[in-house]
C-alpha positions as CSV (number, residue, x, y, z in Angstrom):
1,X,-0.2,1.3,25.6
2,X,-3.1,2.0,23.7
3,X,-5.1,5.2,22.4
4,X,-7.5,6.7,24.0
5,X,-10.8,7.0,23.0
6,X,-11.9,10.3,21.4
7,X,-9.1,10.9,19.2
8,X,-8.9,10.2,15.4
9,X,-6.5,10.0,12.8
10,X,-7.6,12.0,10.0
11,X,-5.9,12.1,6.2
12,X,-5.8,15.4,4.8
13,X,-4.8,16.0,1.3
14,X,-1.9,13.2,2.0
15,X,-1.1,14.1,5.4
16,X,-2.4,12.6,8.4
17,X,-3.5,14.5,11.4
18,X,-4.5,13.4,15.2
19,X,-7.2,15.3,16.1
20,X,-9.6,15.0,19.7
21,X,-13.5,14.5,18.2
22,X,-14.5,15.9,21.6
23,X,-12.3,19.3,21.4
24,X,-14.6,22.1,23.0
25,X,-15.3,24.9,19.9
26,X,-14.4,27.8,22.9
27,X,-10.7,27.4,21.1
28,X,-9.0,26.5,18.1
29,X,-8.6,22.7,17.2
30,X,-4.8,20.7,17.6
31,X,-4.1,18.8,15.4
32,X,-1.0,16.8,15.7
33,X,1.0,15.5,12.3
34,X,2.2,12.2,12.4
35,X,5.0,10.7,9.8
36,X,4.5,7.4,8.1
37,X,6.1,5.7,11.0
38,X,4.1,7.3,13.4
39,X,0.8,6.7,11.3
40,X,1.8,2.8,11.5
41,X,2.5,3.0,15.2
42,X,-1.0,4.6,16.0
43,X,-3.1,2.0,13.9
44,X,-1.0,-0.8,15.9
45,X,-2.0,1.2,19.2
46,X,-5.8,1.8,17.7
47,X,-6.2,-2.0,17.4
48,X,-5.0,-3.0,20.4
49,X,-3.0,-2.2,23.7
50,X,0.7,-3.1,22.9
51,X,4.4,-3.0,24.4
52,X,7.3,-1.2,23.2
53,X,9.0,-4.5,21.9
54,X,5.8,-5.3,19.8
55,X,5.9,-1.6,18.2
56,X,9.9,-2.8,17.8
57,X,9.3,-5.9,16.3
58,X,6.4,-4.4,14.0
59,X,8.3,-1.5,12.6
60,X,11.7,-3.7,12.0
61,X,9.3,-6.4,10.4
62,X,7.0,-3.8,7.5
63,X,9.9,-0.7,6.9
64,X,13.7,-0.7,6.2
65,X,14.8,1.1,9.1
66,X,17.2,0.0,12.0
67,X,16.6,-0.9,15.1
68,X,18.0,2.2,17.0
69,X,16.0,4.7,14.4
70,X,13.1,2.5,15.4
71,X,13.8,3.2,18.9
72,X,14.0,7.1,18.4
73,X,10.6,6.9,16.6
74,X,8.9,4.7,19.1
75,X,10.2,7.2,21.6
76,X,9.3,10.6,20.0
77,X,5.6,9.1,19.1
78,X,5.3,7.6,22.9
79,X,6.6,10.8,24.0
80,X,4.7,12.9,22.0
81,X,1.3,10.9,22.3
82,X,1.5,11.1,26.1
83,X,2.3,14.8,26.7
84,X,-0.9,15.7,24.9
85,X,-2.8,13.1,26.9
86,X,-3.7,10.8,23.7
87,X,-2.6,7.5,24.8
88,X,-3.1,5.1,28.3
């Protein structure tokens, strides 16, 4: 999985946004909010395209958290990034 391109993470005033740079002005902008987690799991996926178990690994290795709230994360960000068409 990777991210697409056109879409940027943007930090405003300490929280950090996923906006599309190629959004049509007909409509308002979406903007989706990511957590810290889910701010380290979309600069892994910016650099390059990576599996499940390497977002895993990657999360168990730089936070405290365990593996099955590391799971749930990588789901809900997967999950989440998908429906709104941001990641391949």
């Amino acid at each position: 999985m990777k991210i697409k391109d056109g879409f940027e993470l943007i930090n405003r005033s300490g929280v950090y946004v996923v906006e599309c740079r190629n959004k049509s002005s007909d409509g308002p902008a979406n903007a989706i909010t990511l957590t810290e987690t889910a701010v380290f799991l979309w600069n892994l996926l910016k650099e390059k395209d990576v599996t499940k178990t390497e977002m895993l690994g990657a999360l168990i290795d730089n936070f405290e958290i365990s593996t099955v709230l590391a799971l749930s994360d990588i789901d809900i960000f997967v999950r989440t990034m998908k429906e709104n068409g941001i990641i391949e």
